[in-house]
C-alpha positions as CSV (number, residue, x, y, z in Angstrom):
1,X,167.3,149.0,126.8
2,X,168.7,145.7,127.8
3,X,172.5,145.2,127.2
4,X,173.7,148.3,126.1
5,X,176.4,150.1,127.6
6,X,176.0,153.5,128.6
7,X,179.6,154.9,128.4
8,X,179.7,153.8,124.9
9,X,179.7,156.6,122.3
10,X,180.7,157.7,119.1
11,X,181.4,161.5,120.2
12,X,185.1,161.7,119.7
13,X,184.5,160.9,116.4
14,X,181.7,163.1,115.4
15,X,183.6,165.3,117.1
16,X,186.9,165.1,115.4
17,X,185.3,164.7,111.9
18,X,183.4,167.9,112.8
19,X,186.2,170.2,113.2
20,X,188.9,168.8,111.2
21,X,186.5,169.4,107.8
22,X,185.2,172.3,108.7
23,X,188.9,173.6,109.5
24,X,189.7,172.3,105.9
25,X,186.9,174.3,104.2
26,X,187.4,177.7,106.2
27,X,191.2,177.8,105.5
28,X,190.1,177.1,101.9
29,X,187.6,179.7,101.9
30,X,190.0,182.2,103.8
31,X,192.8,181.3,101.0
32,X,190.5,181.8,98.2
33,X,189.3,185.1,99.5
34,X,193.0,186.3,99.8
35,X,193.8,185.3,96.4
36,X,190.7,186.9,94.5
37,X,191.2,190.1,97.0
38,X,195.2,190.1,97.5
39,X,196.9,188.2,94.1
40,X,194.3,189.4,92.0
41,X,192.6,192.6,93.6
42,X,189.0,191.1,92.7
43,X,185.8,189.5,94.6
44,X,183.3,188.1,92.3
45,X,179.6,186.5,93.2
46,X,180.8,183.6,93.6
47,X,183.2,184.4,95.9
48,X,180.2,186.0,98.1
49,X,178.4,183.2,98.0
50,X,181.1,180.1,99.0
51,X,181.5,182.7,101.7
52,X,177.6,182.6,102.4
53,X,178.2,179.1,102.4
54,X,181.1,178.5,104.6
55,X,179.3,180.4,107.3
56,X,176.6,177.6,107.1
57,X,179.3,175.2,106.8
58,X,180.7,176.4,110.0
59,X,177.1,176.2,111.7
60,X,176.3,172.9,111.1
61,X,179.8,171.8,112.7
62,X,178.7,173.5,115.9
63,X,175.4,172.1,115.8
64,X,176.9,168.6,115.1
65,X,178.7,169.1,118.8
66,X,176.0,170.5,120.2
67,X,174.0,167.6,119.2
68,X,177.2,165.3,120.3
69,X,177.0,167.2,123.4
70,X,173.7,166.2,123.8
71,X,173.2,162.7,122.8
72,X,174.2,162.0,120.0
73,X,176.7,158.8,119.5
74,X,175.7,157.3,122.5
75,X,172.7,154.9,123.1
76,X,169.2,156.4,123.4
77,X,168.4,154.9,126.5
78,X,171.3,156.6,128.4
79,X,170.7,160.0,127.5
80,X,168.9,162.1,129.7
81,X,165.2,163.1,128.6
82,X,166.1,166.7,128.6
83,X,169.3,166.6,126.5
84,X,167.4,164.1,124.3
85,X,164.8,167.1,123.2
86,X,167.9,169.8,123.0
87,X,169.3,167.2,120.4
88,X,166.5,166.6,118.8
89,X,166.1,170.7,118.3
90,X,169.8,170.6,117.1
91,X,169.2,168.3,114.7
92,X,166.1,170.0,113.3
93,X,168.0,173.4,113.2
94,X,170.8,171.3,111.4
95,X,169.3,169.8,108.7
96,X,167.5,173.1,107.9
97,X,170.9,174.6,107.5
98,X,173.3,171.7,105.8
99,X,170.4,171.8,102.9
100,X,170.9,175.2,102.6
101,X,174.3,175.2,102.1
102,X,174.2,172.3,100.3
103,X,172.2,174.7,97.6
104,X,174.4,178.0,97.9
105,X,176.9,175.9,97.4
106,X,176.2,174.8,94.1
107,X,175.0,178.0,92.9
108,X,178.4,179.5,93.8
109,X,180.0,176.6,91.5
110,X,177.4,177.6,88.5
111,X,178.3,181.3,88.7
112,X,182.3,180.3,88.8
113,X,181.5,178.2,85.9
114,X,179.4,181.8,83.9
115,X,182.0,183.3,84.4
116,X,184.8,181.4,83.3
117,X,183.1,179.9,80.4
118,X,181.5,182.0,77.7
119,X,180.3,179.9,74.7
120,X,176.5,180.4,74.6
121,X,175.8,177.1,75.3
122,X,177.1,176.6,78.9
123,X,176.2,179.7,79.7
124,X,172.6,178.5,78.8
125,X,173.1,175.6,80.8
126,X,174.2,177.0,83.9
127,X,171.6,180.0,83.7
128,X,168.4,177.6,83.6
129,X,170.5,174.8,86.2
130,X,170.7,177.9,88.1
131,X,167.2,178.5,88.5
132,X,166.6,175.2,89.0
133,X,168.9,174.9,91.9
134,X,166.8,178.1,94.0
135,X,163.7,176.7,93.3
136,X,164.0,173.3,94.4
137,X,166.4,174.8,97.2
138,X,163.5,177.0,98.5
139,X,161.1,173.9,97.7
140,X,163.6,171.6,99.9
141,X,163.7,173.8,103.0
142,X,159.8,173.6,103.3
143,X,159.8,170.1,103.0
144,X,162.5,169.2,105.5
145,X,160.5,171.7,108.0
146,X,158.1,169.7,108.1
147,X,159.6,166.3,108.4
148,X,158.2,164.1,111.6
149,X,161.6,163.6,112.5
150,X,162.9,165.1,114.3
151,X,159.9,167.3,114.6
152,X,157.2,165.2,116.3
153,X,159.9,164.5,118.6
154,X,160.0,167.6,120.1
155,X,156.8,169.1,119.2
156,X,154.5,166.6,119.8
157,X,151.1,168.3,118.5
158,X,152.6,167.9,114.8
159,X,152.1,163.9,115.0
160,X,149.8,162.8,112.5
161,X,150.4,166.3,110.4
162,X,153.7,166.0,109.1
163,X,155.6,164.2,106.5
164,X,157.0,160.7,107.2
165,X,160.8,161.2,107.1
166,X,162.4,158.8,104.9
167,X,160.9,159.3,101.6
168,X,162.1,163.0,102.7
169,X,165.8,162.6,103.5
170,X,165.7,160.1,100.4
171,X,164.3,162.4,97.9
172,X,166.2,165.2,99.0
173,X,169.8,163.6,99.1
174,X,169.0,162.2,95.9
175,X,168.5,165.4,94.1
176,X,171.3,166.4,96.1
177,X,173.5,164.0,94.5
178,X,172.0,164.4,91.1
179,X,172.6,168.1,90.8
180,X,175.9,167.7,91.9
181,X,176.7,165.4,88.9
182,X,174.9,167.8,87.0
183,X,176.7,170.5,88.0
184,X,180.6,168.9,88.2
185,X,180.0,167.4,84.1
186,X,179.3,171.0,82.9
187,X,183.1,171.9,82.3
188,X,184.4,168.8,81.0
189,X,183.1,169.5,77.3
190,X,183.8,173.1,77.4
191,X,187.4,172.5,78.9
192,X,188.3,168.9,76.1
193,X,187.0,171.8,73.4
194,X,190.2,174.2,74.7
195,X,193.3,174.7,72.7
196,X,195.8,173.8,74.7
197,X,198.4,171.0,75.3
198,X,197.1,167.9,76.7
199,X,198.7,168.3,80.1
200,X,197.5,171.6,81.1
201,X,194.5,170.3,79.4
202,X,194.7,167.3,81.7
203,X,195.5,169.6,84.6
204,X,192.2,171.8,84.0
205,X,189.8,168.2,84.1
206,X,191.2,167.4,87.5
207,X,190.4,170.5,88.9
208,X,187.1,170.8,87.8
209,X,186.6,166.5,88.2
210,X,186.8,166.9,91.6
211,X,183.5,167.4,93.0
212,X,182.8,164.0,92.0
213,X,184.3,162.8,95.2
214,X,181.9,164.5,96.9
215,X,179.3,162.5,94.7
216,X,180.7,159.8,96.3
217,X,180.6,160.6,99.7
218,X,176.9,161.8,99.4
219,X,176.7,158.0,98.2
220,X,178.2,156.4,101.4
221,X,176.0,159.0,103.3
222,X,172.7,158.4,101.7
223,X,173.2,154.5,102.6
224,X,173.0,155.1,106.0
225,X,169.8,157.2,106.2
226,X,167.3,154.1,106.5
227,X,169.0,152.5,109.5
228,X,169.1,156.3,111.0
229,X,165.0,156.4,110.6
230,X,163.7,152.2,111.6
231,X,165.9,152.0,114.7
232,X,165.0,151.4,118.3
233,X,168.3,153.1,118.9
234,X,168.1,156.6,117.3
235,X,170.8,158.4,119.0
236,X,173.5,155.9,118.3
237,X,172.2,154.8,114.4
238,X,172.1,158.3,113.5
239,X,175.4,158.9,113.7
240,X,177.2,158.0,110.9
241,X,174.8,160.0,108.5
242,X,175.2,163.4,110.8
243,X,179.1,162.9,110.5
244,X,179.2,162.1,106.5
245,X,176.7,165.3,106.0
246,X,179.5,167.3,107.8
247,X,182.1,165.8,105.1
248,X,180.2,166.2,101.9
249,X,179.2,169.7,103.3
250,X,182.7,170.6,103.8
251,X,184.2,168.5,100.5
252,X,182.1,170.3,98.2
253,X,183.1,173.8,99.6
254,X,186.8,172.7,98.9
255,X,186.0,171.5,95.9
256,X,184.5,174.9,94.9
257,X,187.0,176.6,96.4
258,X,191.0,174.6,95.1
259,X,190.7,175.9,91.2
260,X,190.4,178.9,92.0
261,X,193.9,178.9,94.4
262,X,196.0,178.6,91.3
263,X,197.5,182.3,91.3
264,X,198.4,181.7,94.9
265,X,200.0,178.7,93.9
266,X,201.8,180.3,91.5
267,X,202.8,183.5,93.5
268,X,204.3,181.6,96.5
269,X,206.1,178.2,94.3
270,X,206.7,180.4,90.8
271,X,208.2,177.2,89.3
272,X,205.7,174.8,90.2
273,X,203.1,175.6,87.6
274,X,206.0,177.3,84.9
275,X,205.1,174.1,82.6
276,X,201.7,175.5,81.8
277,X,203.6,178.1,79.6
278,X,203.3,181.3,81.9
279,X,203.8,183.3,85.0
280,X,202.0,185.9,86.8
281,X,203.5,188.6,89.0
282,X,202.7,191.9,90.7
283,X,205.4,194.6,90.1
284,X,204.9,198.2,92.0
285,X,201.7,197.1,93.0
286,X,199.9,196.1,89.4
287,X,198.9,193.3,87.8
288,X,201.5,192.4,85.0
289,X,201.2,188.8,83.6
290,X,203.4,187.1,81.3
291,X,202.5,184.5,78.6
292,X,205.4,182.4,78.0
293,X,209.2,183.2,77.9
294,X,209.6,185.2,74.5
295,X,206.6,185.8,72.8
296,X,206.5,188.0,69.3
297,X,206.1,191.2,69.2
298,X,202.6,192.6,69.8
299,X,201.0,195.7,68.9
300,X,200.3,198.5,71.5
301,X,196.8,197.9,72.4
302,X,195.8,194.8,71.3
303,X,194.2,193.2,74.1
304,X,194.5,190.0,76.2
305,X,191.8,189.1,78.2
306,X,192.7,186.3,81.0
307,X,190.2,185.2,83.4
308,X,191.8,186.3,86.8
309,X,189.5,183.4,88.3
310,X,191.3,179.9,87.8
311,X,194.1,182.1,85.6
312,X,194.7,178.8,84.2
313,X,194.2,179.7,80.3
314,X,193.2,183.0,78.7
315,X,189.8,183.7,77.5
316,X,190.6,183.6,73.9
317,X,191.2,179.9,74.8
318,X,187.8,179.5,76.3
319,X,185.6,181.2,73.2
320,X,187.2,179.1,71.1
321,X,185.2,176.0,73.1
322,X,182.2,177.6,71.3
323,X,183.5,177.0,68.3
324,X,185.2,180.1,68.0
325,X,182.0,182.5,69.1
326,X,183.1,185.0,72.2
327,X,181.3,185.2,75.3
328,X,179.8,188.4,76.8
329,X,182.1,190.0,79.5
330,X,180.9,193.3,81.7
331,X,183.2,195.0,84.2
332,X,180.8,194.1,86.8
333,X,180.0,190.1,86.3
334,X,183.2,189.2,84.4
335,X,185.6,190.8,86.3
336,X,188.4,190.6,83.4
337,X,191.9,192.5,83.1
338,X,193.4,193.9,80.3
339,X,196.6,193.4,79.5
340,X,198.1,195.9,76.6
341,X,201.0,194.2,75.3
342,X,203.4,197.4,74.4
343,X,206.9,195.8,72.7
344,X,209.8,193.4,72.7
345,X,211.0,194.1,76.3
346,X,207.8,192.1,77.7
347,X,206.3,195.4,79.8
348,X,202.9,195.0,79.9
């Protein structure tokens, strides 16, 4: 290729992109695990699962410098033609993985929402979105497998027996995008229903609101899928959709994973969050939680159920989004404490 310049590349920074997100998302992971384990002694399925994720998360980093390593960011016709094929099987194994985290992803963020939400109806919602989510996940990995690129690439007895790319990475980043809007609208009735003062009401939308930055991003990256496919110069015009797939990847897992950090919050910076009208602590090793300053005087064994997961209201505030009618809660899938509220002196 005439006129290019063969030290060129954009390697530092898919490189720098690479490891600074995916650093983000495992310390948000690793602080989410400590609070549900540590704070609040608990590990739900949706904790498993942004786990599951992270893992993938973390794979498709390396592969992105691998593929670096190999190729990728500079111009086509400087690579060697054996690091060209190793990139080319990076990128396959890659895309195979980011669309599978893409999916555990969002199943972790509709079994968060089951279990933090009990009126019937988004229950229902997140129960059939659910289902909808593994199906077309499984569906998606199949398809992508048998993309031409980069299959053909590498294997060239697939040419002429696989699926032309683009409508492929289009179709699938778009119902990547639309299940995340989906998925990231499903608390914002439920949580406008709650009763509870406007800024802790205020407080619980941005929490929940912010997966639709990653909506956003999976915009940016979606425009730069065609120029990555009808180029003379693949190695170099497929960068910039390798590097945003690493960001959304990583945003959404921090976006699953910042609500739920709230109790840590609160442990280490007691004051920051004293607004909301509560405090939690651990005395001699159990849970105790506090609601308010001076409440009135409750009767032994009347029980308090607060969600230990986002511990930002109490349960008794979420049933009452259903219009009053209480949610289903087993030991198992809820994962709720029980706090007896004994007398005056605020031991619970």
């Amino acid at each position: 290729m005439a006129g290019i310049d063969a030290a060129e590349s954009q390697a530092p920074l898919i490189n720098s992109l690479a490891i600074i997100f995916v650093a983000l998302s495992t310390v948000s992971v690793i602080l989410r695990l400590y609070t549900r384990k540590r704070v609040l002694n608990i590990l739900g399925a949706d904790d498993v699962t942004i786990s599951i994720a992270q893992i993938f998360a973390i794979a498709v980093s390396v592969l992105t410098l691998l593929q670096a390593k190999w190729g990728l960011g500079r111009h086509t016709a400087a690579v060697a033609p054996d690091d060209a094929v190793k990139q080319l099987k990076s990128l396959y194994a890659n895309t195979i993985i980011y669309n599978a985290a893409q999916t555990i992803t969002k199943i972790s963020f509709l079994i968060l929402y089951r279990r933090i939400f009990p009126d019937k109806r988004t229950q229902a919602t997140c129960f059939w979105l659910l289902m909808f989510i593994v199906a077309w996940g499984i569906t998606q990995e199949f398809i992508v497998a048998f993309a031409c690129t980069p299959l053909e690439n590498f294997e060239p007895k697939m040419t002429g027996k696989c699926i032309y790319s683009l409508p492929v990475w289009y179709l699938t980043s778009s119902m990547n995008i639309v299940t995340d809007f989906l998925i990231f609208i499903i608390p914002i009735i439920p949580v406008l229903k709650l009763q509870m003062g406007v800024k802790k009401k205020a407080l619980l939308l941005c929490l929940f609101c912010l997966g639709f930055f990653t909506c956003a991003v999976s915009l940016i990256r979606i425009s730069t899928l065609n120029k990555g496919i009808n180029t003379t110069d693949p190695f170099w015009d497929n960068s910039p959709a390798a590097y945003w797939s690493v960001i959304e990847l990583n945003c959404g897992i921090l976006c699953a994973c910042l609500p739920t950090l709230r109790p840590l919050i609160q442990k280490i910076v007691p004051h920051l969050l004293s607004t909301y009208g509560y405090n939690s602590r651990t005395v001699s090793g159990s849970r105790r939680t506090t609601l308010g300053s001076q409440g009135p005087r409750s009767t032994v064994g009347e029980r308090i159920y607060v969600q230990k997961d986002v511990e930002l209201h109490s349960t008794t505030e979420l049933s009452k989004s259903a219009g009053g009618c209480r949610g289903s809660y087993d030991d198992t899938a809820s994962q709720e404490i029980e706090i007896m509220a004994q007398s005056s002196t605020g031991r619970i």
